[in-house]
C-alpha positions as CSV (number, residue, x, y, z in Angstrom):
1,X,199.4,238.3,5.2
2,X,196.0,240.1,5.9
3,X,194.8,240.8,9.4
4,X,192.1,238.2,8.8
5,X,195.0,235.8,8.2
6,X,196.9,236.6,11.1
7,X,193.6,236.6,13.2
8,X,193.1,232.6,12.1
9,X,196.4,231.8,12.2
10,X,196.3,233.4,16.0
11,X,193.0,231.6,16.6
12,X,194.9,228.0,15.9
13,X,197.9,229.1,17.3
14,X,196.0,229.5,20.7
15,X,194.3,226.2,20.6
16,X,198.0,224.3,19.4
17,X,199.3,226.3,22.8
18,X,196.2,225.5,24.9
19,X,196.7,221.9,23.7
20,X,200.5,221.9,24.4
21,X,199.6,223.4,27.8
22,X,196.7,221.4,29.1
23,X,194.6,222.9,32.5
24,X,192.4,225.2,33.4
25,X,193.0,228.5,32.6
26,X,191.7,231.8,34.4
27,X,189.7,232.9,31.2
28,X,188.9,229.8,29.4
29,X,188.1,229.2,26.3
30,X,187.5,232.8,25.3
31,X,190.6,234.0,27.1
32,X,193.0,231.1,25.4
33,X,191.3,232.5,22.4
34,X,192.1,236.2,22.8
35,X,195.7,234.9,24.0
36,X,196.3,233.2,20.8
37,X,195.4,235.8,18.5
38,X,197.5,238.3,20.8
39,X,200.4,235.8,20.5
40,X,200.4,235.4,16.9
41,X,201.0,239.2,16.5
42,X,203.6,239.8,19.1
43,X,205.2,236.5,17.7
44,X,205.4,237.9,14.3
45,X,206.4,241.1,15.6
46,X,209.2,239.6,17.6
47,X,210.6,237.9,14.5
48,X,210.5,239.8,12.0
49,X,212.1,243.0,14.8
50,X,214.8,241.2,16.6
51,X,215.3,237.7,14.2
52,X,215.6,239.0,11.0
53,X,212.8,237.0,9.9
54,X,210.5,239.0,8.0
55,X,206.9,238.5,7.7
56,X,205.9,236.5,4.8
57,X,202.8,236.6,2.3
58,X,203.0,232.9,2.8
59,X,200.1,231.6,5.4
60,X,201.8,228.1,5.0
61,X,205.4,229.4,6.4
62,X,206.8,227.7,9.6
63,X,208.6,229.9,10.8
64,X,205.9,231.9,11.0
65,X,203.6,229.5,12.5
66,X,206.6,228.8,15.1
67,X,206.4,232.7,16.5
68,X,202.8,232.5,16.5
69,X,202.7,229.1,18.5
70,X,205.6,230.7,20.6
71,X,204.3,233.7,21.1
72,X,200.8,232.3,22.2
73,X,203.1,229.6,24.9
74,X,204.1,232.9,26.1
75,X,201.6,234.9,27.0
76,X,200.0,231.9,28.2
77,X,202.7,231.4,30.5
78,X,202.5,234.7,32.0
79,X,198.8,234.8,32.0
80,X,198.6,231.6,34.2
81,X,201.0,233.4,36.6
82,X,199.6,236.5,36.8
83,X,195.8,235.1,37.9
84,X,196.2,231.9,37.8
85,X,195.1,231.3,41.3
86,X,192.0,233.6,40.9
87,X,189.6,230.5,39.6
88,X,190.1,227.8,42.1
């Protein structure tokens, strides 16, 4: 996959996490955005390092999708925690 494709795939990622997650988050839309995109890469990176899952040429490959998804819940997560409480 292309950089382009990993930057769509991180774009939907973030919104099926955002989705998954509902409430209001410290960056919004833009920030859920940047989140997802940064998901999808350390997702891939994640499975194809540690989970012998190598990255595919296949933009239609769940496991793929799945570290994306899960690597965007992630970072999400922690983003919440870390300034959460800063937008009240």
């Amino acid at each position: 996959m292309t950089i382009i494709s990993w930057i769509i795939l991180g774009l939907l990622a973030g919104a099926i996490a955002k989705f998954l997650l509902p409430g209001r988050d410290p960056g919004g839309f833009i920030g859920t955005t940047l989140i997802g995109i940064a998901g999808a890469f350390i997702g891939g990176w994640i499975s194809s390092r540690w989970l012998d899952h190598p990255i595919t040429k296949n933009f239609y490959d769940g496991a793929t999708w799945a570290a994306a998804i899960g690597g965007s819940l992630v970072l999400l997560i922690v983003y919440r925690i870390l300034f959460g409480n800063s937008r009240n």
